[in-house]
C-alpha positions as CSV (number, residue, x, y, z in Angstrom):
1,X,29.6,-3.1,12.8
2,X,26.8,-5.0,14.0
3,X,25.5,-5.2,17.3
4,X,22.6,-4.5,19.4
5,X,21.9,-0.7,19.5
6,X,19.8,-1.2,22.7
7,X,22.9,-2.6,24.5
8,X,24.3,-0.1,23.0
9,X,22.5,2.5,24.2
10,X,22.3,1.3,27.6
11,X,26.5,0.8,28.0
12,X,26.3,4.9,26.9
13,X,23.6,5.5,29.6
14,X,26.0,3.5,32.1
15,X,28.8,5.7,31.4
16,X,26.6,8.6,31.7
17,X,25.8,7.6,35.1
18,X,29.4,6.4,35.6
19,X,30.5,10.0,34.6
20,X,27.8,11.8,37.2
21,X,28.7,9.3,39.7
22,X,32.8,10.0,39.3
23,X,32.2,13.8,38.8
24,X,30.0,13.5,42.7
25,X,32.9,12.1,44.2
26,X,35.8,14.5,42.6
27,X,33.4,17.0,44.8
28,X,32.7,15.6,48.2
29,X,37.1,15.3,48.3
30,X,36.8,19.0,46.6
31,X,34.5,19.5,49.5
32,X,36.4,17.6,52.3
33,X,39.6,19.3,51.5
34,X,38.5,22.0,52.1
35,X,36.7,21.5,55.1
36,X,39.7,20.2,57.3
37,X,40.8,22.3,60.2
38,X,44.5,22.2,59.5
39,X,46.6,24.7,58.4
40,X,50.4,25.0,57.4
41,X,52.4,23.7,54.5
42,X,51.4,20.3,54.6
43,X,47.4,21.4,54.7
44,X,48.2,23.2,51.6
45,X,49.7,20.6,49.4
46,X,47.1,18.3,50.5
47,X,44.4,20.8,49.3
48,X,46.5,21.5,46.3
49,X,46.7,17.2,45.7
50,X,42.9,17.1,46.8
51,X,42.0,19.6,43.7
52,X,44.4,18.2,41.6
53,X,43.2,14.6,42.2
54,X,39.1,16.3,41.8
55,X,40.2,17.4,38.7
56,X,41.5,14.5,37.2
57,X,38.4,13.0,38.3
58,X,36.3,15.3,36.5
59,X,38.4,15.0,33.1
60,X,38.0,11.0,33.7
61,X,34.3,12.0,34.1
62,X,34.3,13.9,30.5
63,X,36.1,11.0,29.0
64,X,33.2,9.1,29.6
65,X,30.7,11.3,28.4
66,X,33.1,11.1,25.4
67,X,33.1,7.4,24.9
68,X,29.0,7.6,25.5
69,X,28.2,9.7,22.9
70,X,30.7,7.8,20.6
71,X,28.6,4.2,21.7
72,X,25.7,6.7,20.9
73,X,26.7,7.5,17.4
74,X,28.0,4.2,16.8
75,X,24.4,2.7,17.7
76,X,23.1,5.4,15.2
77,X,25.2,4.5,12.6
78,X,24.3,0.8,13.0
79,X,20.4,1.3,12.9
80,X,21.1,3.2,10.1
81,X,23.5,1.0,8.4
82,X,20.9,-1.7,9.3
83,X,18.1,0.2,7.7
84,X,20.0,0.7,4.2
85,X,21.0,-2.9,4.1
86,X,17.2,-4.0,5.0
87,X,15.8,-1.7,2.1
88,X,18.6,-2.6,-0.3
89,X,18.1,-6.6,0.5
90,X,14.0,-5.6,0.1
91,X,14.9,-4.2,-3.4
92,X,17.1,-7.0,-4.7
93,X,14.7,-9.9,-3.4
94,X,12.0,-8.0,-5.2
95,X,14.3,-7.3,-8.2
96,X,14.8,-11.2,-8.0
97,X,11.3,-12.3,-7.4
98,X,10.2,-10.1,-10.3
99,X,12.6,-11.5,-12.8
100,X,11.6,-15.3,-11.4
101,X,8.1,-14.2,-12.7
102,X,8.4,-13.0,-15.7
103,X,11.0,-16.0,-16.6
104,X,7.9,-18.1,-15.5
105,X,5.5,-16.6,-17.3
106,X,8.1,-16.9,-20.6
107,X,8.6,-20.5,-20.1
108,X,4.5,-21.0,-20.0
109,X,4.0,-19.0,-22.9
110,X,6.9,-20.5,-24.8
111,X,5.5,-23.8,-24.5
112,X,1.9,-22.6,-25.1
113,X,3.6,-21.2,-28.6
114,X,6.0,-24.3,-29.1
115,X,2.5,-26.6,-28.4
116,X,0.8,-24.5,-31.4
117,X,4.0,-24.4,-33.7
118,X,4.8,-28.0,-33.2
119,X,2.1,-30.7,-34.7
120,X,-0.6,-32.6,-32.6
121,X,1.5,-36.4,-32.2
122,X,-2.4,-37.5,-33.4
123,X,-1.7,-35.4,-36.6
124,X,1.5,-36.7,-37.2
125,X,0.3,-40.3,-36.9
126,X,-2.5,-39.9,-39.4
127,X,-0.3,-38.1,-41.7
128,X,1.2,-40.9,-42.4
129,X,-1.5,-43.3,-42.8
130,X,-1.8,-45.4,-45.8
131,X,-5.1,-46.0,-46.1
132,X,-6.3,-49.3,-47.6
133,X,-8.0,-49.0,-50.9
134,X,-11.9,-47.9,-51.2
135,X,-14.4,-50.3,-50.4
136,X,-11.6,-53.0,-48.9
137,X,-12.1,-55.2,-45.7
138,X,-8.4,-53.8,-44.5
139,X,-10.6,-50.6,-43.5
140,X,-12.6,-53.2,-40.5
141,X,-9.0,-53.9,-39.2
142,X,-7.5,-50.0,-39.2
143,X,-6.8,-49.3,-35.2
144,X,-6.9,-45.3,-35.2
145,X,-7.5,-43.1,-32.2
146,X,-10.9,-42.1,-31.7
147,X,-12.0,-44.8,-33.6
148,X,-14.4,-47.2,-31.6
């Protein structure tokens, strides 16, 4: 399916001119047939063979007008498959990057709520101090943080 439509394009201009230049000659032996002095039967059947052979020249001329036009509509379908698979690949990767976002911005704000649900480790810790009893000397030896 793929394949560049401006090579394309230019093998169905080719033809084109391929066809013109095959149709030009099926004339000039249209022409020259016709223009030899010489008559009698075997004049004739080369006249008839000329025109026969022109005219197979022109049919070989439309089947290449055929086969441009089909390089033509192929090269139209592939910019336009192209096109669909461009948008639909835009879509999907901004489907995709969407999603990645807000899957982002969940994480962050699960672990902003998980930070506030869970306790401070500093909480924790001084949750379960023992504290010495009032007025002892032990208090000159507790080693908490933020103490100096």
């Amino acid at each position: 399916m793929y394949g560049d439509t401006r090579v394309l394009r230019g093998l169905a201009r080719a033809m084109r001119d391929q066809a013109a230049d095959i149709r030009q000659e099926a004339d000039r032996l249209a022409a020259r047939a016709e223009r030899v002095h010489w008559s009698g039967l075997a004049a004739d059947a080369m006249r008839r063979r000329s025109h026969d052979r022109a005219a197979a020249l022109r049919r070989t001329a439309s089947l290449h007008e055929d086969a441009a036009e089909a390089l033509d509509r192929h090269a139209a379908e592939v910019d336009r498959l192209e096109e669909l698979i461009a948008a639909v690949e835009r879509r999907v990767r901004a489907l995709v990057a969407g999603a990645r976002d807000r899957l982002a911005a969940l994480r962050h704000d699960l672990l902003d709520g998980v930070r506030h649900v869970l306790p401070d480790p500093v909480d924790e810790m001084l949750d379960r101090f023992v504290p010495p009893p009032r007025g002892s000397k032990e208090w000159l030896e507790v080693d908490l943080p933020g103490l100096p």
